[in-house]
C-alpha positions, 0 to 999 in steps of 0.5 A, a space after each residue: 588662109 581661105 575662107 570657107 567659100 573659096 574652099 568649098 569651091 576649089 574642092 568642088 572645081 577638084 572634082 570637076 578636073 578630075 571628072 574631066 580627066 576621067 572623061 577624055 580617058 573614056 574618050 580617048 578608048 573610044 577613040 583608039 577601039 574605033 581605029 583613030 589612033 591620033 585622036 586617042 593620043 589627043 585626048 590621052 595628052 588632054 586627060 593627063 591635063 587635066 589630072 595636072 590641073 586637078 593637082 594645082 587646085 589640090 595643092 593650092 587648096 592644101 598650102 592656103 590653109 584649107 583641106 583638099 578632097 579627093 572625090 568619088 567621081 560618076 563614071 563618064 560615057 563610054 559610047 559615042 556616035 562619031 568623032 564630030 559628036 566626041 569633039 560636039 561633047 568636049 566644046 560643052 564640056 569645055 564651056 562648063 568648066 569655063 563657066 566654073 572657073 568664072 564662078 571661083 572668080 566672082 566667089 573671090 571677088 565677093 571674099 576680096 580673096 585678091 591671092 586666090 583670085 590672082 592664082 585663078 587666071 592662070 585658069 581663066 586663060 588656060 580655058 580661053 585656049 581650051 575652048 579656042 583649041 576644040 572650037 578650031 577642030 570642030 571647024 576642021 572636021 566641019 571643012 573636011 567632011 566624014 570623008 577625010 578623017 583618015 588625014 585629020 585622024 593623022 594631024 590631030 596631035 601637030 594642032 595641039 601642038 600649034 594651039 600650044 604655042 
């Protein structure tokens, strides 16, 4: 059975998965109206992770006895500056989840939630990859400059595939 903090929180970390779901969809239409057909699948492929991850905190949030929400969500950016500016916003948005998985974890430990806390670094390690993945692109896109996005465009989704490894 979850105590009423460990739930409180997991229900809050539903929302923010589902948020960021919503928001690498919002990215990856930028992407593809803007002619970068490789980033679009990229974020598509990160959207539909982060739709699963939200599932595992509902479900988890359901089989411990709590009651998972499904929340309203704000309507993420439609519009960004370039690709070094989308990936920019997607590190932030990484360390802020990162963040919010720490915090579940210090709520466990305060809780001696040990099952929770046990379930949750499966996450803590997810978001360690996460924020590694795009810290790796961002330094592509530093080396490669504006003017080759066209071949990082083109092998966006095989560093996924190698960061998935």
């Amino acid at each position: 059975m979850l105590s009423q903090n460990v739930e409180n929180i997991l229900v809050a970390q539903i929302e923010k998965e589902a948020y960021s779901s919503s928001l690498y969809l919002s990215m990856a239409s930028w992407a593809e109206v803007n002619g970068f057909e490789g980033t679009a699948q990229w974020f598509y492929a990160q959207a539909e992770e982060e739709h699963q991850h939200m599932l595992k905190f509902l479900a988890f949030v359901n089989e411990r006895g709590g009651k998972a929400i499904i929340p309203a969500l704000n309507q993420p950016p439609v519009d960004y500056k370039d690709i070094r500016d989308i990936f920019t916003q997607v590190f932030e948005h990484e360390k802020y989840i990162s963040q919010s998985i720490n915090n579940i974890v210090g709520v466990c430990m305060e809780e001696k939630d040990f099952s929770t806390n046990n379930w949750i670094q499966w996450f803590v390690n997810e978001q360690i990859e996460e924020e590694k993945s795009v810290r790796g692109i961002i330094d592509k896109l530093n080396l490669i400059g504006a003017h080759s996005l066209y071949l990082f465009d083109k092998d966006i989704m095989s560093m996924r595939a190698t960061a998935a490894k």
